[in-house]
PyMOL Python script that loads the backbone (N, CA, C, O; Angstrom):
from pymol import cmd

cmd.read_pdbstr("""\
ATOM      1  N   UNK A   1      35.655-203.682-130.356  1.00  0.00           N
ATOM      2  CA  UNK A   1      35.430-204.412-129.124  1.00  0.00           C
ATOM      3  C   UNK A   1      34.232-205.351-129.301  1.00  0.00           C
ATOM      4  O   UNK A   1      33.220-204.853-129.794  1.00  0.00           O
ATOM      5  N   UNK A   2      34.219-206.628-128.967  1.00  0.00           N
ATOM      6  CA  UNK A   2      33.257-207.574-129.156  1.00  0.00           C
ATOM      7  C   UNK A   2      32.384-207.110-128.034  1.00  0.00           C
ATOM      8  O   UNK A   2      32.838-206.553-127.035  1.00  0.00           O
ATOM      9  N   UNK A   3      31.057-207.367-128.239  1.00  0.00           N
ATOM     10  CA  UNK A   3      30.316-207.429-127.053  1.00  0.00           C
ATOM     11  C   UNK A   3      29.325-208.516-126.967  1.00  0.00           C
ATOM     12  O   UNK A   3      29.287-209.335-127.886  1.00  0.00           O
ATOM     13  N   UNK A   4      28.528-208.615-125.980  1.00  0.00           N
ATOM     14  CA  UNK A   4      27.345-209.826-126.025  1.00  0.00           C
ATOM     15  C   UNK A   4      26.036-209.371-125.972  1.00  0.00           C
ATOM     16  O   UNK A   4      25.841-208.289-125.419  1.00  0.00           O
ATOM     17  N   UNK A   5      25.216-209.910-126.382  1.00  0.00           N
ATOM     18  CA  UNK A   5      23.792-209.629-126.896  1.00  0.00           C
ATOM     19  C   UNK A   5      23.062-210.609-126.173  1.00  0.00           C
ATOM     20  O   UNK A   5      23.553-211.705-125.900  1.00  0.00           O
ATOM     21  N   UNK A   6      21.571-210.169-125.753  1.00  0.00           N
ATOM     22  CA  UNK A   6      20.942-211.165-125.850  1.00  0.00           C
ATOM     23  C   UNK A   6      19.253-210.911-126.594  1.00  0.00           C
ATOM     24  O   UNK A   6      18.486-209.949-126.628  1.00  0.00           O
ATOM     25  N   UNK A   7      19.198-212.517-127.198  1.00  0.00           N
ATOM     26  CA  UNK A   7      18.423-212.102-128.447  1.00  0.00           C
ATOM     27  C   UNK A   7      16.937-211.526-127.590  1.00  0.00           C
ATOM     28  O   UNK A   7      16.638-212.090-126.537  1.00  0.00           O
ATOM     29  N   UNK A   8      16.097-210.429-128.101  1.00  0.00           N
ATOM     30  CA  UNK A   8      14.857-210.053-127.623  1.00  0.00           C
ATOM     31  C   UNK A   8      14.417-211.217-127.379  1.00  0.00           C
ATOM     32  O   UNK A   8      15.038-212.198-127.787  1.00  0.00           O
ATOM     33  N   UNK A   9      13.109-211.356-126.572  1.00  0.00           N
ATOM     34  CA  UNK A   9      11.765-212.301-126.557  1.00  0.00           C
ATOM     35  C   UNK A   9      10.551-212.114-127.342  1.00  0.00           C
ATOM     36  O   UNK A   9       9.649-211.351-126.997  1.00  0.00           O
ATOM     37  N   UNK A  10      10.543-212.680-128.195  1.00  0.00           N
ATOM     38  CA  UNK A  10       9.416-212.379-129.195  1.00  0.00           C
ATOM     39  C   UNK A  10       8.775-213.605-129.618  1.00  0.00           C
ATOM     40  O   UNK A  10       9.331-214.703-129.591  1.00  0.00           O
ATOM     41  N   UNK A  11       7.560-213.387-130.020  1.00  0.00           N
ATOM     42  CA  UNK A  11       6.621-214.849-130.247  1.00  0.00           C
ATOM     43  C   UNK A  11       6.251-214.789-131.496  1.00  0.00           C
ATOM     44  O   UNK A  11       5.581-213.911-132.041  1.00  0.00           O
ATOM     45  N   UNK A  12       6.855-216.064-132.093  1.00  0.00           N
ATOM     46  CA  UNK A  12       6.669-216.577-133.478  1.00  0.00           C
ATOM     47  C   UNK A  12       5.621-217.013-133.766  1.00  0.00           C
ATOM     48  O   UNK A  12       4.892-217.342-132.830  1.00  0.00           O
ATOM     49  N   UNK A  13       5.100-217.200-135.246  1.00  0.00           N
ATOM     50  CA  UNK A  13       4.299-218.296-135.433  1.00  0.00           C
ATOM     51  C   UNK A  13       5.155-219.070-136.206  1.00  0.00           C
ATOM     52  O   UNK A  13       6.186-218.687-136.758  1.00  0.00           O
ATOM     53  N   UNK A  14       4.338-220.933-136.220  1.00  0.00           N
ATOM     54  CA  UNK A  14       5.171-221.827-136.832  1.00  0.00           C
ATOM     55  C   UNK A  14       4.555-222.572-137.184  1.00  0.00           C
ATOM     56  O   UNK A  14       3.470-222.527-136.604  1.00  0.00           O
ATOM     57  N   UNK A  15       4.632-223.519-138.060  1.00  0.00           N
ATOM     58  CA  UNK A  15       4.157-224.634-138.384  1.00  0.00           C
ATOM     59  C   UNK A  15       5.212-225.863-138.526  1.00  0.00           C
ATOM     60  O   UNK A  15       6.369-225.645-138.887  1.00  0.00           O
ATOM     61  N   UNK A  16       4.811-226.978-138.264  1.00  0.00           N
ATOM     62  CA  UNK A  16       6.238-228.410-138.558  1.00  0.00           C
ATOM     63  C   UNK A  16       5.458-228.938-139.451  1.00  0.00           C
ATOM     64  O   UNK A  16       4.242-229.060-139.303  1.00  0.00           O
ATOM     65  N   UNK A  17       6.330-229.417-140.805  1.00  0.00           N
ATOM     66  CA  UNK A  17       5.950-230.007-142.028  1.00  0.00           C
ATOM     67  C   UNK A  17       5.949-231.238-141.956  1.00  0.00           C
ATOM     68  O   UNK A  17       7.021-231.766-141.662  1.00  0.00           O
ATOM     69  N   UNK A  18       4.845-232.041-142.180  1.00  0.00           N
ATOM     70  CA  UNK A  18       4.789-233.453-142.092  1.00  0.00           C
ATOM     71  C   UNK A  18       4.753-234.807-142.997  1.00  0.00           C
ATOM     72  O   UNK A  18       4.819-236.030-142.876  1.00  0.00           O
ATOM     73  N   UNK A  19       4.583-233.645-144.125  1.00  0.00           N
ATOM     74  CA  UNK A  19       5.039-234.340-145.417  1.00  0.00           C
ATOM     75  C   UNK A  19       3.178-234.495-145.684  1.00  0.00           C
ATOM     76  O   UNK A  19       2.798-234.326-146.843  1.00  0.00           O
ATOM     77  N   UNK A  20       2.623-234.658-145.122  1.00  0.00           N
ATOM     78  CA  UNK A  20       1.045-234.972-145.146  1.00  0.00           C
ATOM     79  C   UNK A  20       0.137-233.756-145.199  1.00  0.00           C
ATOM     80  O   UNK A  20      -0.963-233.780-145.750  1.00  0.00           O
ATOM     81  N   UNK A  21       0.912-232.160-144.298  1.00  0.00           N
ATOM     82  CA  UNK A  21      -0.193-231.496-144.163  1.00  0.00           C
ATOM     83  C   UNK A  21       0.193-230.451-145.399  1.00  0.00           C
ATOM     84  O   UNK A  21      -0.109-229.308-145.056  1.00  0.00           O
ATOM     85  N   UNK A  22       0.684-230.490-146.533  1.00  0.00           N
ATOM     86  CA  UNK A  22       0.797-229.390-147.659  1.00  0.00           C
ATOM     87  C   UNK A  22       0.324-227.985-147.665  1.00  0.00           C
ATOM     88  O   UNK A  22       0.819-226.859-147.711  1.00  0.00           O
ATOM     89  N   UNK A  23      -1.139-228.672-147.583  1.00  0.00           N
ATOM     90  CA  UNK A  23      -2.583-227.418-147.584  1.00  0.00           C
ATOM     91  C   UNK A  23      -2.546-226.712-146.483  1.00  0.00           C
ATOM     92  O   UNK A  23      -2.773-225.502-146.489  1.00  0.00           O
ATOM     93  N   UNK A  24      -2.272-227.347-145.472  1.00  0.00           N
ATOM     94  CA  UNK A  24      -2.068-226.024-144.273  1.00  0.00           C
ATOM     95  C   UNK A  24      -0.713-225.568-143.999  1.00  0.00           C
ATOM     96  O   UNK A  24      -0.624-224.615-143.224  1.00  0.00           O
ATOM     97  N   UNK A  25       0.410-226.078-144.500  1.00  0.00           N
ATOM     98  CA  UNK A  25       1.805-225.175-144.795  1.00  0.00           C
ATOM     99  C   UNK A  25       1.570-224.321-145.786  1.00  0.00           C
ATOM    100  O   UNK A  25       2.111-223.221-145.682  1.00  0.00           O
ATOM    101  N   UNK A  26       0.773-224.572-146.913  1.00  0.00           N
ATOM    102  CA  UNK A  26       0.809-223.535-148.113  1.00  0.00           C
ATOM    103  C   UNK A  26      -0.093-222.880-147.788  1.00  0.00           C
ATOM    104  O   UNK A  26       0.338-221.727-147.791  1.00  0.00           O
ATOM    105  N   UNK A  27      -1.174-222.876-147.479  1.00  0.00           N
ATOM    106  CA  UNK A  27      -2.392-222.042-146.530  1.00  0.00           C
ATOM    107  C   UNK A  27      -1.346-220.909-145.551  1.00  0.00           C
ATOM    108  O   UNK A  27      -1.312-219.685-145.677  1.00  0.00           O
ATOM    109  N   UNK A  28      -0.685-221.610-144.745  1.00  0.00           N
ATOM    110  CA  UNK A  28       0.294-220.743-143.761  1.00  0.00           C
ATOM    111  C   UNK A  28       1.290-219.849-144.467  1.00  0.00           C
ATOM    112  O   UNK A  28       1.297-218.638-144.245  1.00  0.00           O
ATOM    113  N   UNK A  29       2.273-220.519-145.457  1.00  0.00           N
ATOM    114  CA  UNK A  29       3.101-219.670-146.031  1.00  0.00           C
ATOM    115  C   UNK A  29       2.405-219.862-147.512  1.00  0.00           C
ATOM    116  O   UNK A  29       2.409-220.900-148.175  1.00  0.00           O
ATOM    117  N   UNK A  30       1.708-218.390-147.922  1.00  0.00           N
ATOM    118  CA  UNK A  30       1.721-218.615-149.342  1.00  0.00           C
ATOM    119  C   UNK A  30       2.593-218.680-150.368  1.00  0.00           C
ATOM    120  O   UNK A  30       2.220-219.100-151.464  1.00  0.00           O
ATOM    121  N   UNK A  31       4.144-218.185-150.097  1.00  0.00           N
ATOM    122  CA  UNK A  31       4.823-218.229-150.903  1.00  0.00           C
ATOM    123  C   UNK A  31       5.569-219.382-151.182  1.00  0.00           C
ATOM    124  O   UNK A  31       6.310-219.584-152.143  1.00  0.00           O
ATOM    125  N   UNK A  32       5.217-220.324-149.973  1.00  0.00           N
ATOM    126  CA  UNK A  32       5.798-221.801-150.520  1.00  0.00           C
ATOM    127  C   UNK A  32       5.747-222.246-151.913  1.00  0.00           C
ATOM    128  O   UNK A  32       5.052-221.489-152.589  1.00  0.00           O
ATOM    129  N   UNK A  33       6.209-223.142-152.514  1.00  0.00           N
ATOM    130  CA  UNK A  33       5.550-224.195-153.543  1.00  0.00           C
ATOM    131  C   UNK A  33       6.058-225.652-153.511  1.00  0.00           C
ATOM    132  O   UNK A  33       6.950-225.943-152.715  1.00  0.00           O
ATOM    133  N   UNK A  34       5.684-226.315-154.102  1.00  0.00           N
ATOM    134  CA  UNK A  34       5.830-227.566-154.152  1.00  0.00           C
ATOM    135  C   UNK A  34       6.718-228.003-155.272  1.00  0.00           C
ATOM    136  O   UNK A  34       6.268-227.936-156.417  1.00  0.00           O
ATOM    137  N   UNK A  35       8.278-228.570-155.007  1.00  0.00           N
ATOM    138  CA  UNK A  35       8.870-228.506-156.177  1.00  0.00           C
ATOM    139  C   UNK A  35       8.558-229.416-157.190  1.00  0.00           C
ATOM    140  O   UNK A  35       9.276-229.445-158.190  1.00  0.00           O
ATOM    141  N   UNK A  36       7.478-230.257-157.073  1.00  0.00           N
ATOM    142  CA  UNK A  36       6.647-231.128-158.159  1.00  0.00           C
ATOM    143  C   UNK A  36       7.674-232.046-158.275  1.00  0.00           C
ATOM    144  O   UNK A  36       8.191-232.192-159.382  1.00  0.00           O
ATOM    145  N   UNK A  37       8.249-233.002-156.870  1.00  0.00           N
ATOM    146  CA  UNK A  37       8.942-234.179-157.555  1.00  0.00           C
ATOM    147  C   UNK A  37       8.401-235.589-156.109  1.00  0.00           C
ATOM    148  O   UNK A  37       7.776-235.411-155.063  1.00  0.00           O
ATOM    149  N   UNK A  38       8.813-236.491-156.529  1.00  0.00           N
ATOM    150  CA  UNK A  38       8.182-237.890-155.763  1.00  0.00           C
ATOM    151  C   UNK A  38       8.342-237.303-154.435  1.00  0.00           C
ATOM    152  O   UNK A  38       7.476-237.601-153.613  1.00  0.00           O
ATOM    153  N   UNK A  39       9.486-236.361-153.993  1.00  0.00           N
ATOM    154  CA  UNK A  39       9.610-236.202-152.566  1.00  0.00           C
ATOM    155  C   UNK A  39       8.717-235.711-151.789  1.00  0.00           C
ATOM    156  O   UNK A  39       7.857-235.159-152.475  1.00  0.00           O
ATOM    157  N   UNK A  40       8.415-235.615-150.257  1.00  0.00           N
ATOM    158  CA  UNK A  40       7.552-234.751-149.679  1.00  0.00           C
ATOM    159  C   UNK A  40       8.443-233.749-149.160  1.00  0.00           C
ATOM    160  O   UNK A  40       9.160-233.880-148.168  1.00  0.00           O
ATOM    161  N   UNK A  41       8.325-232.499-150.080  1.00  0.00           N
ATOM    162  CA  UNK A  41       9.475-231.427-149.605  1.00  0.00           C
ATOM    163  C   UNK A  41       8.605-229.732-150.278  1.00  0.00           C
ATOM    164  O   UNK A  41       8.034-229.771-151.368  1.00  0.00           O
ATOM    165  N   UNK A  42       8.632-228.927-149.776  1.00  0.00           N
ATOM    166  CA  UNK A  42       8.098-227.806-150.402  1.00  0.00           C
ATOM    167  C   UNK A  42       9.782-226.515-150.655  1.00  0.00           C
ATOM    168  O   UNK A  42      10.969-226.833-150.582  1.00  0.00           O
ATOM    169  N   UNK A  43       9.475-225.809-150.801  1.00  0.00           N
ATOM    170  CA  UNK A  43       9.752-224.434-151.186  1.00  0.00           C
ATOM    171  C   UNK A  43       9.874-223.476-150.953  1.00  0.00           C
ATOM    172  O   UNK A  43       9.244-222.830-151.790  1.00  0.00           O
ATOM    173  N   UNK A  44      10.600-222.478-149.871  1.00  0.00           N
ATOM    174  CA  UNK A  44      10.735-221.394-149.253  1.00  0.00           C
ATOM    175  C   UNK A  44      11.358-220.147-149.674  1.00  0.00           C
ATOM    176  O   UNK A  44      12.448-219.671-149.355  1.00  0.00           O
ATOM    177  N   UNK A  45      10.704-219.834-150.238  1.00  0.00           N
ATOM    178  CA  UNK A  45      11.400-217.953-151.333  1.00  0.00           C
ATOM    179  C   UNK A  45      11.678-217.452-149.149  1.00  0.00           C
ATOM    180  O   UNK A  45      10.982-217.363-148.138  1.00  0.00           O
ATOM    181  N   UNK A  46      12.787-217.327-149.464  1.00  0.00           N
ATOM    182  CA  UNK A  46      13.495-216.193-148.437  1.00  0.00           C
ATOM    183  C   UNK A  46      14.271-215.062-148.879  1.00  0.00           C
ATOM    184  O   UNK A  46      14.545-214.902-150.069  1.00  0.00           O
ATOM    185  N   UNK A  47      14.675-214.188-147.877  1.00  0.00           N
ATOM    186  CA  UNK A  47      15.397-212.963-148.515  1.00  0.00           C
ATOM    187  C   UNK A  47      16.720-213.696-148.949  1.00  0.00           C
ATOM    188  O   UNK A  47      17.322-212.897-149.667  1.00  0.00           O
ATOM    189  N   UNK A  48      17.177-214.438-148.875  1.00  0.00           N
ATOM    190  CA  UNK A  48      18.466-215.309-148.798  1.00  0.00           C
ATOM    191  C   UNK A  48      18.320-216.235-150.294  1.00  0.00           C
ATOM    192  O   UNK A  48      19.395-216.292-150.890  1.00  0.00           O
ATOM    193  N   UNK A  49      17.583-216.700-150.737  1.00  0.00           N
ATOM    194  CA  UNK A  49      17.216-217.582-151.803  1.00  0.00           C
ATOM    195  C   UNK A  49      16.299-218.485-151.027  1.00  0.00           C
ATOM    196  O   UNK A  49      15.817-218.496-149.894  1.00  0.00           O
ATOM    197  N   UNK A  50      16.252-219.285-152.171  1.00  0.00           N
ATOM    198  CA  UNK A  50      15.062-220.255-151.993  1.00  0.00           C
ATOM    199  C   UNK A  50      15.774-221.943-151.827  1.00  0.00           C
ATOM    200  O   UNK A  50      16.497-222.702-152.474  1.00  0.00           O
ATOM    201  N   UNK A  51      14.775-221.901-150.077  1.00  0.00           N
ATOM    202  CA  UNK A  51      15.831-223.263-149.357  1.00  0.00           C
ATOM    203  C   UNK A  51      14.802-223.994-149.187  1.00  0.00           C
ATOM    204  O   UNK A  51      13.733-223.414-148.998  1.00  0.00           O
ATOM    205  N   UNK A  52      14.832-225.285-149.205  1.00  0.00           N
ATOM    206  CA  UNK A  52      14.513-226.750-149.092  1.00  0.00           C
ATOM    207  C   UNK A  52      13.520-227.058-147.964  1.00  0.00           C
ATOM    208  O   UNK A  52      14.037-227.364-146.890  1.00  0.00           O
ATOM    209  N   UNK A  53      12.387-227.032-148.017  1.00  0.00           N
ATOM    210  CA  UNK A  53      11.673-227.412-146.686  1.00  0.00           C
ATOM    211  C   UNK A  53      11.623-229.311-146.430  1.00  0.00           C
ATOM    212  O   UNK A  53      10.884-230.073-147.054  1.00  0.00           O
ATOM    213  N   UNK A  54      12.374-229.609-145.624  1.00  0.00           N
ATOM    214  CA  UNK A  54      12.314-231.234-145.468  1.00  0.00           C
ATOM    215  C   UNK A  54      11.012-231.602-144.507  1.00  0.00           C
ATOM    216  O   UNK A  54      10.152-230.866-144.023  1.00  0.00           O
ATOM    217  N   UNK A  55      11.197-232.928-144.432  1.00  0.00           N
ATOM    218  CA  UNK A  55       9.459-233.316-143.638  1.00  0.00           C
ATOM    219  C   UNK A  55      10.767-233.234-141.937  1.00  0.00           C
ATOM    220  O   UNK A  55      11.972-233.455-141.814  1.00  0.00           O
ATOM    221  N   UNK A  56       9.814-232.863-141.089  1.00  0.00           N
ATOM    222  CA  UNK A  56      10.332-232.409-140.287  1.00  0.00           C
ATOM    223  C   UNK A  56      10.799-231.164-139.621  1.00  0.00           C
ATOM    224  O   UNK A  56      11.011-231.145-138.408  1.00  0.00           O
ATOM    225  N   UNK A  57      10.969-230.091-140.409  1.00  0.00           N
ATOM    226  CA  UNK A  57      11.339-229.080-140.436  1.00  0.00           C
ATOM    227  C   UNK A  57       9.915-228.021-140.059  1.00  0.00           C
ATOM    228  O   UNK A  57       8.753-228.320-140.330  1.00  0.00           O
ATOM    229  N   UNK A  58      10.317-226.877-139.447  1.00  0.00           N
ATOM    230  CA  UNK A  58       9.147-225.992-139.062  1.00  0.00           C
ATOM    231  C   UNK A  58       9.671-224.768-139.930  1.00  0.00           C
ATOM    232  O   UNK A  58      10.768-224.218-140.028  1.00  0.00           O
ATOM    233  N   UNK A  59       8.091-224.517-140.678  1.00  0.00           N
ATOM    234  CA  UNK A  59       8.269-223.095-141.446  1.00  0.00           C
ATOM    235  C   UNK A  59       7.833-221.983-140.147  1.00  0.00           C
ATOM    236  O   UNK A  59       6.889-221.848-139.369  1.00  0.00           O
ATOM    237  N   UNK A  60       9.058-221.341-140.427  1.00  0.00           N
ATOM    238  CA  UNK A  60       8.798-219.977-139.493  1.00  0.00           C
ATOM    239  C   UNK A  60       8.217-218.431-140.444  1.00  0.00           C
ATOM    240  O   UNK A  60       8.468-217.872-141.512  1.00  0.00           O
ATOM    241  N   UNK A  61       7.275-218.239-139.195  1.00  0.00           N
ATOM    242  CA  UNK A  61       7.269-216.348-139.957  1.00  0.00           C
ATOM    243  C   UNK A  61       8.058-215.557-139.134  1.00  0.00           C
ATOM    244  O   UNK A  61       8.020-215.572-137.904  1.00  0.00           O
ATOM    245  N   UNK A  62       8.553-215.081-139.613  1.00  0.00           N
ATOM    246  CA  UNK A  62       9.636-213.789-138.532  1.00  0.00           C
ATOM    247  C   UNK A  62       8.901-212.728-138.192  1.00  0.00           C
ATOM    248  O   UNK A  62       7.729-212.799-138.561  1.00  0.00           O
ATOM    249  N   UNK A  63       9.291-211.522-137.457  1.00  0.00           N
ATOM    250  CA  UNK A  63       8.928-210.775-137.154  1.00  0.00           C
ATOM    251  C   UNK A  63       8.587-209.284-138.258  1.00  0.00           C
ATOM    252  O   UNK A  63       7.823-208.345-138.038  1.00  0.00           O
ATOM    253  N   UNK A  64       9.531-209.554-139.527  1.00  0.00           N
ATOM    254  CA  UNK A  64       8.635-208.681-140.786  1.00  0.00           C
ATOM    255  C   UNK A  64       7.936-209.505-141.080  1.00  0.00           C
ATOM    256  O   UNK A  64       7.392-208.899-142.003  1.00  0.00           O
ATOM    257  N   UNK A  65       7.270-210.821-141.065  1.00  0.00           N
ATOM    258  CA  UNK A  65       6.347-211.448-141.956  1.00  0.00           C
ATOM    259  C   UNK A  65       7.276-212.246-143.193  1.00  0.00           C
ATOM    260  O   UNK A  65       6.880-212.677-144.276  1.00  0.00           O
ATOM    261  N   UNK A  66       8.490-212.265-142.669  1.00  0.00           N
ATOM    262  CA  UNK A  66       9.139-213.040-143.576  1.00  0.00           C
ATOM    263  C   UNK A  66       8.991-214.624-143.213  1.00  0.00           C
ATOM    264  O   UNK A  66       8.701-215.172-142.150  1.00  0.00           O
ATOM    265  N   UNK A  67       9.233-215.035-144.222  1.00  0.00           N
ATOM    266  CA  UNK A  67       8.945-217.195-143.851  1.00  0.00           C
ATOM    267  C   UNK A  67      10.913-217.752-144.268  1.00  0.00           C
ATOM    268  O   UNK A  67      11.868-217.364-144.941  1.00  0.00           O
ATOM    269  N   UNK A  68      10.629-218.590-143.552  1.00  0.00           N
ATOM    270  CA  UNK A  68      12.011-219.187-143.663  1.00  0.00           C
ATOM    271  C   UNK A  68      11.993-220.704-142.782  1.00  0.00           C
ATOM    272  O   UNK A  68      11.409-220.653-141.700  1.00  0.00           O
ATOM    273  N   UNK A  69      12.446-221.707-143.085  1.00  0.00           N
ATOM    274  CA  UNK A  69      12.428-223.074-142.900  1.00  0.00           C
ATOM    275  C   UNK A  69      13.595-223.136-141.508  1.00  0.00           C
ATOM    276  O   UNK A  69      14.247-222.142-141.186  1.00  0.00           O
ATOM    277  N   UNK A  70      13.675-224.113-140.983  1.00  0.00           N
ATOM    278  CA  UNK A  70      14.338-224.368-139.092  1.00  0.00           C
ATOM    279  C   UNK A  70      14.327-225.388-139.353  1.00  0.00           C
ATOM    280  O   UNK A  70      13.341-225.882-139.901  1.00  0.00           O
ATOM    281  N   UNK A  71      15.606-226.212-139.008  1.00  0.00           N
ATOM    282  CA  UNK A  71      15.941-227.349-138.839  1.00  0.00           C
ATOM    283  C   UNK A  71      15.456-227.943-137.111  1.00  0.00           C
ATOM    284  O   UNK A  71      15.870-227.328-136.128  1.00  0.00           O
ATOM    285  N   UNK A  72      14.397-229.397-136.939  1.00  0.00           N
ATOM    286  CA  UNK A  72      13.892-229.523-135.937  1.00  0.00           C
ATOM    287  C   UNK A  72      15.087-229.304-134.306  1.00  0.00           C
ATOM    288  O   UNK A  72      14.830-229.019-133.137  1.00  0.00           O
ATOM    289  N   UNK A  73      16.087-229.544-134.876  1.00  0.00           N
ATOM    290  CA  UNK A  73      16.775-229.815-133.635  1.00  0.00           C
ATOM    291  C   UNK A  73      16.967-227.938-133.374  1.00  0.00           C
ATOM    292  O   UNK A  73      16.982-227.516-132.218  1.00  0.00           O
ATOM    293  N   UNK A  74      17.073-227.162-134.325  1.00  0.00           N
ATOM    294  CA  UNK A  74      17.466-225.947-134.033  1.00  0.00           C
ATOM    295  C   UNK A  74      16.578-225.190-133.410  1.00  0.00           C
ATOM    296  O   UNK A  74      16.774-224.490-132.417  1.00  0.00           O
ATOM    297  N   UNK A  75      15.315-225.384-134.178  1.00  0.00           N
ATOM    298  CA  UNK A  75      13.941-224.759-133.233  1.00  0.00           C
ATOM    299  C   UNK A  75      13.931-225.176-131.758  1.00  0.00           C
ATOM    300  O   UNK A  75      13.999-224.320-130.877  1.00  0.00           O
ATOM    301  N   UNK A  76      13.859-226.299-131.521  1.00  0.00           N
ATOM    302  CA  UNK A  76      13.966-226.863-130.207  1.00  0.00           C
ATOM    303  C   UNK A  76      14.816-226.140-128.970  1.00  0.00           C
ATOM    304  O   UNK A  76      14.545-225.773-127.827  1.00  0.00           O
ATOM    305  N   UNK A  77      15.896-226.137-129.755  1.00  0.00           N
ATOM    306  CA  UNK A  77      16.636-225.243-129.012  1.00  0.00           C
ATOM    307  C   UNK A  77      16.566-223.674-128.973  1.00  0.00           C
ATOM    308  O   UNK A  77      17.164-223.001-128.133  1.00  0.00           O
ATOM    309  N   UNK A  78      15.996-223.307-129.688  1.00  0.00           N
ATOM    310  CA  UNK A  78      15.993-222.219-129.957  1.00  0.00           C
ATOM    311  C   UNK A  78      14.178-220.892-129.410  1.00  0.00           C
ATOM    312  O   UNK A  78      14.057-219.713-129.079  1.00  0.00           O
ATOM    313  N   UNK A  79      13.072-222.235-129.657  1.00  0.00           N
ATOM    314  CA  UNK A  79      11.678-221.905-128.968  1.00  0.00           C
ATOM    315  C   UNK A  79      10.881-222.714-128.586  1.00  0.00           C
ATOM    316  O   UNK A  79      10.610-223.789-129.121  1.00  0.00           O
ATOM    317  N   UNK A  80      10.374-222.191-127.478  1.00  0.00           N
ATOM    318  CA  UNK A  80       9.253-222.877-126.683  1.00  0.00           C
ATOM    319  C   UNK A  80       7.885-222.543-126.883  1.00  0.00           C
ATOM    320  O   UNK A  80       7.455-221.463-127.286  1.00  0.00           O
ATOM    321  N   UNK A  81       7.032-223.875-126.470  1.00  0.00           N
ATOM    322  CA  UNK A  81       5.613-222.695-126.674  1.00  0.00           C
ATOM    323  C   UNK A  81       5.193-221.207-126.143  1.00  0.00           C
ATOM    324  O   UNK A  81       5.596-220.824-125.044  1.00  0.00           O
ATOM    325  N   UNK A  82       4.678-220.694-126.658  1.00  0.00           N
ATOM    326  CA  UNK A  82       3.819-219.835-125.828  1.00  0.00           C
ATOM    327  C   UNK A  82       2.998-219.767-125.112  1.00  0.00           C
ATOM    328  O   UNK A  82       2.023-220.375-125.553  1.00  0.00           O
ATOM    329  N   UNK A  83       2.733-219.115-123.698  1.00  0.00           N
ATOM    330  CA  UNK A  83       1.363-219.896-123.408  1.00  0.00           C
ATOM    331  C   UNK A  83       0.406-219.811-123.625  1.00  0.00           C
ATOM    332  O   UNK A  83      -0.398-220.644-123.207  1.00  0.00           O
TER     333      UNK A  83
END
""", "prot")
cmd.dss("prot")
cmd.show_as("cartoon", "prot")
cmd.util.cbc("prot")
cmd.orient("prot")
């Protein structure tokens, strides 16, 4: 039987990558890296593999302390500030 859920309320931390602020995304997620090419793009080891941080995009920490990259339009929809 299918049923419906609704997701808890829980407060993230985040950062949005700007292609400019490196040192405080890699400061934030240490496990980032920088894939050392002309682009402004970093590096996200997740439990899933390791996905593409674009400029634009917000690195998330989850609720184990895991990091994982959000596409801007998805966060948006998905969280608001806190107050």
């Amino acid at each position: 039987m299918v049923q419906k859920f609704i997701k808890k309320p829980v407060v993230i931390e985040a950062i949005q990558f700007t292609g400019k602020n490196d040192k405080e995304c890699l400061s934030f997620c240490s496990i980032a890296r920088d894939p050392k090419d002309d682009r402004p793009n970093l590096i996200i080891p997740t439990l899933e593999g390791d996905y593409l941080c674009s400029v634009g995009d917000w690195i998330i920490k989850g609720v184990a302390g895991e990091f994982y990259p959000c596409k801007p339009e998805i966060f948006e929809k998905t969280y608001e500030p806190a107050g």
